[in-house]
C-alpha positions in Angstrom: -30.6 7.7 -41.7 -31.9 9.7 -39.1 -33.5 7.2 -37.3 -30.5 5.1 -37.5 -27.8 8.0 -36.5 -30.6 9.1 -33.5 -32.9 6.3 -32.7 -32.4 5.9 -28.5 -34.9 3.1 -29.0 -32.7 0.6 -31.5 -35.6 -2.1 -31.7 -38.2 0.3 -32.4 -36.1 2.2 -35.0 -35.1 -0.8 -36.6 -38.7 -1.5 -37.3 -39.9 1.5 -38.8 -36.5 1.4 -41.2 -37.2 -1.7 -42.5 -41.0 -1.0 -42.5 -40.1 2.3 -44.9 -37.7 0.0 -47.0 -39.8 -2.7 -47.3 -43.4 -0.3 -48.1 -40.9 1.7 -51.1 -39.5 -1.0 -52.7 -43.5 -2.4 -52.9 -44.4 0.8 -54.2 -41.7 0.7 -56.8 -42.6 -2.9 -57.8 -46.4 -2.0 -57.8 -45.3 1.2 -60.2 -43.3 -0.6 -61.8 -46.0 -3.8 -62.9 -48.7 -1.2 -63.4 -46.7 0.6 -66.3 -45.7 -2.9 -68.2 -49.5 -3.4 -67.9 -49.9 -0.5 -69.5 -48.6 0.3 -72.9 -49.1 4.2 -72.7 -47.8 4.2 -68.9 -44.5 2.5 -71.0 -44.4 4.7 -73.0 -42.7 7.1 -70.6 -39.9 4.4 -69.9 -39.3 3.7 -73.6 -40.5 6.3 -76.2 -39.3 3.5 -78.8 -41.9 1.0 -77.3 -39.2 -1.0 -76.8 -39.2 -3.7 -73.8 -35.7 -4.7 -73.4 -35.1 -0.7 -72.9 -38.0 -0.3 -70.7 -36.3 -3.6 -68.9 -33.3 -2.0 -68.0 -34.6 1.5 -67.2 -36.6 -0.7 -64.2 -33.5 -2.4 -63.4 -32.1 0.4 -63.0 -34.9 2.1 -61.1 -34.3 -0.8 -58.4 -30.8 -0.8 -58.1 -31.0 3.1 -57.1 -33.4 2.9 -54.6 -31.8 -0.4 -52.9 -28.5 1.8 -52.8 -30.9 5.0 -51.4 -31.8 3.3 -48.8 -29.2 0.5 -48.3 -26.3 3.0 -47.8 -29.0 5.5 -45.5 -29.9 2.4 -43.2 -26.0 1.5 -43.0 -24.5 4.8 -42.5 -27.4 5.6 -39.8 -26.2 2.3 -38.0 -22.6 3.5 -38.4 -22.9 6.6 -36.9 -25.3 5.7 -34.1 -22.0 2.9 -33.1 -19.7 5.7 -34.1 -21.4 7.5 -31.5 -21.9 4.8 -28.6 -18.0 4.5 -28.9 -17.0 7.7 -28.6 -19.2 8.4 -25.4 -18.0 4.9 -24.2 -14.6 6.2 -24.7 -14.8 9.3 -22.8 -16.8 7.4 -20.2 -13.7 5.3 -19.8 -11.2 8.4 -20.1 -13.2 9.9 -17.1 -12.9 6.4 -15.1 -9.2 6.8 -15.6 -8.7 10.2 -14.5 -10.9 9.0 -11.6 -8.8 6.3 -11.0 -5.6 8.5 -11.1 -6.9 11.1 -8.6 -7.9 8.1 -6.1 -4.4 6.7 -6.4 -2.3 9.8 -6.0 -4.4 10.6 -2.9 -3.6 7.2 -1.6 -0.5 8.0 -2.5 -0.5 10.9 -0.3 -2.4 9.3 2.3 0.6 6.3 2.4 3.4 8.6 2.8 1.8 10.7 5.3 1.0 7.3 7.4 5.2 6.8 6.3 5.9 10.0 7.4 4.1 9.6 10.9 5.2 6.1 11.7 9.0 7.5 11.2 8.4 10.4 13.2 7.0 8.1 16.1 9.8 6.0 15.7 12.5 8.4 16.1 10.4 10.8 18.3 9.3 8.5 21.0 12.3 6.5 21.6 14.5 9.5 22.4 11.5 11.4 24.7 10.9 8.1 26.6 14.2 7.7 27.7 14.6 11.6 28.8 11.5 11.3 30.6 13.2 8.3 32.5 16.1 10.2 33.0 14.5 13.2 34.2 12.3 11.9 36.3 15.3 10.2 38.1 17.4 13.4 38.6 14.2 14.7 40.4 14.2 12.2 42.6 18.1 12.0 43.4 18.5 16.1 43.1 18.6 16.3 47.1 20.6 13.3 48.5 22.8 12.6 45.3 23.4 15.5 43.2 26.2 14.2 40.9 24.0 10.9 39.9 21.8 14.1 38.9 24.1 15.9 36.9 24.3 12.0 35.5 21.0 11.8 34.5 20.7 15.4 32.9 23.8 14.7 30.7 22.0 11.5 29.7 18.7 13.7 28.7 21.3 16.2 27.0 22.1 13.4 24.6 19.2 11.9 24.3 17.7 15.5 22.7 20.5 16.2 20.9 20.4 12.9 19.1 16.6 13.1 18.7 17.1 16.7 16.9 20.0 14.7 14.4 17.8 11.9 13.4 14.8 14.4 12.7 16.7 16.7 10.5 18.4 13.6 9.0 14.8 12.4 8.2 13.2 15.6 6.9 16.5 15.6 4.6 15.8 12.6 3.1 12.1 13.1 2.8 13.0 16.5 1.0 15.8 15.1 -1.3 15.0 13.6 -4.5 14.9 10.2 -3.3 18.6 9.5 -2.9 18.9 8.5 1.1 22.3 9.3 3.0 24.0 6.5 4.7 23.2 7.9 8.2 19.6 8.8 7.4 17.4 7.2 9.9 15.4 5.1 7.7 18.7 3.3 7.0 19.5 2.2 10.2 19.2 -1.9 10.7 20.4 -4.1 12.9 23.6 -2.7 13.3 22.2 -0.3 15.3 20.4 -2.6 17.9 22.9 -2.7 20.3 22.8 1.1 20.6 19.0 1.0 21.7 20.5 -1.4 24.1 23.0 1.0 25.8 20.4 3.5 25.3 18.2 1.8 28.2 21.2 1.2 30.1 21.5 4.5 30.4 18.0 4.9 31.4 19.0 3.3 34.4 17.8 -0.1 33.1 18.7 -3.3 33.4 19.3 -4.7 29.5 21.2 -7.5 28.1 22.2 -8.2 24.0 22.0 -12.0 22.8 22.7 -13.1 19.3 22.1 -16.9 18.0 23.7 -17.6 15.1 25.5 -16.7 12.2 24.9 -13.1 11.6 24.4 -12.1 7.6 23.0 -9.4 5.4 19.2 -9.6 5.3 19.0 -6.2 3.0 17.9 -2.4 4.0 14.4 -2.9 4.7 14.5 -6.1 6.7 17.5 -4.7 8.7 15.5 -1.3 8.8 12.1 -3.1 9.9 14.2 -5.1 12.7 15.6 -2.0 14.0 11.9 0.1 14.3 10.3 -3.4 16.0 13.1 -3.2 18.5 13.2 0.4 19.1 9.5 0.2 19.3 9.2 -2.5 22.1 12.2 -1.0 24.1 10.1 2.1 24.1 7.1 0.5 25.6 8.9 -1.0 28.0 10.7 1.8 29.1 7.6 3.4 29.2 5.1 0.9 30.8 7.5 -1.5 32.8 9.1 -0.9 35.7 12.0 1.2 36.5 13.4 -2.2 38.0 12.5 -4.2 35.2 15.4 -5.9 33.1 15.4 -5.9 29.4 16.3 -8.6 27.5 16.7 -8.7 23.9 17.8 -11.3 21.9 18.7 -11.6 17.9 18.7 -15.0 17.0 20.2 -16.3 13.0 18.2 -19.1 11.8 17.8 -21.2 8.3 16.1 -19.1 6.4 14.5 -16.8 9.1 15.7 -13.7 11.3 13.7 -13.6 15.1 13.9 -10.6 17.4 12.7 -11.0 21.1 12.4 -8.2 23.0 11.2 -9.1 27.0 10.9 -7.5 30.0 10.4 -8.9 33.5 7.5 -6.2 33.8 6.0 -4.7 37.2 4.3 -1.1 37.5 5.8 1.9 36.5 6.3 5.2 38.9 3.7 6.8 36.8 1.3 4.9 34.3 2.0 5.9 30.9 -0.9 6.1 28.4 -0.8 5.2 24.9 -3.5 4.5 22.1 -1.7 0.9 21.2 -0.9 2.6 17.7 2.6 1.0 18.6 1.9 -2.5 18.1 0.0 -1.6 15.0 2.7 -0.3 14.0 4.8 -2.7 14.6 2.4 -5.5 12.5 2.3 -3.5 9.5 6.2 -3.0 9.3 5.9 -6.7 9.7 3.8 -7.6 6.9 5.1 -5.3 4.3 8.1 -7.8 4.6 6.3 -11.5 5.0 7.2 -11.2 8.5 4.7 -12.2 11.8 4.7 -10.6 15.2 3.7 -12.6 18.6 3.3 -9.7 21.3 1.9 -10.3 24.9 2.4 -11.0 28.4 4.6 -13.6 29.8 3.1 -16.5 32.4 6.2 -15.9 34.5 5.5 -11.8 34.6 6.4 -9.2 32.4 5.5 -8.3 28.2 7.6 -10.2 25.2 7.6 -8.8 22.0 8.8 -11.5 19.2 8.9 -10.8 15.0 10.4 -13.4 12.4 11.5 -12.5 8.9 12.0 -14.5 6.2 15.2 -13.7 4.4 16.8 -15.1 1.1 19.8 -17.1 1.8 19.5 -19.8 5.2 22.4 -19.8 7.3 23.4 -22.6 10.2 22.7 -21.9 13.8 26.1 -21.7 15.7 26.5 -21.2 19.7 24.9 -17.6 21.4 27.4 -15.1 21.4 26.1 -11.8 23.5 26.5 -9.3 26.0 26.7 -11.6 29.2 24.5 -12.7 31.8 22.4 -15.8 32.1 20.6 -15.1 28.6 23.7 -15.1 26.9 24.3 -19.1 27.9 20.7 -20.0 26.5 20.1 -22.3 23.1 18.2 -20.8 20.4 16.0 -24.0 20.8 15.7 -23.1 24.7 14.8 -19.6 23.6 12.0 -19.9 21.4 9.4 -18.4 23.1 5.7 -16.8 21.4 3.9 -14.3 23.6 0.7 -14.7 24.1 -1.6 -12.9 22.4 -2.7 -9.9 23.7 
């Protein structure tokens, strides 16, 4: 038993078992013929001299020792697997707790990257445009001070509206999962043409197209739509021009919803620096809804930004309706257009 229940080496320890088994039940079968061989050796199995007695006394003499050291050999092997289980067991209850502490800090890690991206989002947008709108009261403060007064209003707005999305976020990150309506990780494409009047009143040039049949694509499509296009109008605020005309353009086709977001470039009165974490951005907001981005710069001059979603139900492709201008009069055949890559 105890080389059963202890044995680390199972071959080995299976050998000596059976070896003892197999060397008492010879020496039981060796006592055993010596006293029937013997009629005064029998004498102490049978005092009556009788053999069928002396028979069953034998018999009985075997089937004792085959149940000695049967049950010790199979309740040694029992608790040896008894015992492999159990550590396997707790091996695997450790693995799990493992397991659990690697996903609750990716967990962690996820929403923090959440966190951050929403932050950027609502952060940069607002502090790119009062930076334009700063830097162009500077420069009109002496010759044209009302235009100033213009532009401070303009950063005025910009910061309070920056302030309202941020505690709008942070209240939805602290509630208990239920977002508000106007929470900024609600907005969708709805709020498009806002970014667009936005850099209007940034002092650039920006057009609105839409192709198509507008229809519900769903909070997180609409939401992912509205961040790509915040996102690029923020880079090109920040990197283009201050003469360089936005164009953005929402087009409705079967089965897919495209954003293009392009700008006629040039150099900006002071180069702005960035890590290109915006783009990344960008992609991964993209691929957490099937979606694909094309980002580069155009053979004519300037940056395009284009994303395409899949959505659920196709809808027809009727005639642009938009904001004016010469992009407004464009087919969404005509307007297909996929940026380079960077």
């Amino acid at each position: 038993y105890s080389l059963g229940a202890w044995g680390r080496n199972r071959r080995a320890s299976t050998l000596l078992r059976g070896a003892i088994i197999a060397g008492m039940l010879l020496w039981l079968f060796l006592d055993l013929g010596i006293r029937f061989a013997n009629p005064e050796l029998l004498l102490e199995y049978s005092p009556q001299s009788s053999v069928q007695s002396a028979v069953a006394i034998a018999i009985i003499n075997v089937f004792v020792n085959l149940l000695y050291f049967g049950a010790a050999y199979v309740f040694g092997e029992r608790a040896w697997t008894s015992a492999r289980e159990r550590a396997a067991l707790q091996a695997r209850t450790a693995e799990l707790a493992e397991e659990r502490e690697r996903s609750a800090r990716q967990a962690v890690v996820l929403e923090r990257l959440r966190i951050a991206r929403e932050l950027h989002d609502v952060v940069a947008h607002h502090v790119s445009v009062m930076g334009v709108q700063a830097g162009a009261a500077r420069r009109v403060l002496p010759s044209a001070p009302e235009r100033a007064v213009e532009a401070l209003s303009a950063v005025e707005e910009s910061a309070r509206r920056a302030v309202d999305d941020l505690q709008r976020m942070l209240g939805t990150l602290r509630s208990d999962g239920q977002e508000e309506e106007s929470a900024p990780s609600t907005l969708g494409v709805d709020g498009i043409p806002a970014l667009v009047e936005e850099a209007r009143k940034a002092g650039r040039t920006a057009t609105l197209s839409a192709f198509g049949e507008p229809r519900d694509v769903g909070g997180t499509v609409g939401n992912t739509l509205y961040r790509v296009a915040q996102e690029a109008i923020t880079n090109s605020i920040k990197h283009a021009a201050p003469t360089s005309a936005l164009d953005v353009r929402l087009r409705w086709l079967p089965g897919t919803v495209e954003l293009e977001v392009s700008d006629t470039g040039g150099r900006p009165v002071t180069p702005a620096r960035g890590a290109g974490l915006g783009l990344v951005g960008m992609r991964e907001r993209l691929n957490a809804v099937g979606g694909t981005l094309d980002s580069g710069p155009r053979r004519e001059g300037g940056y395009l930004v284009r994303a395409a979603v899949p959505t659920d139900e196709p809808a027809g492709v009727l005639p642009a309706t938009g904001s004016g201008g010469p992009a407004a009069a464009e087919t969404p055949a005509d307007a297909v257009r996929v940026g380079a890559a960077r």
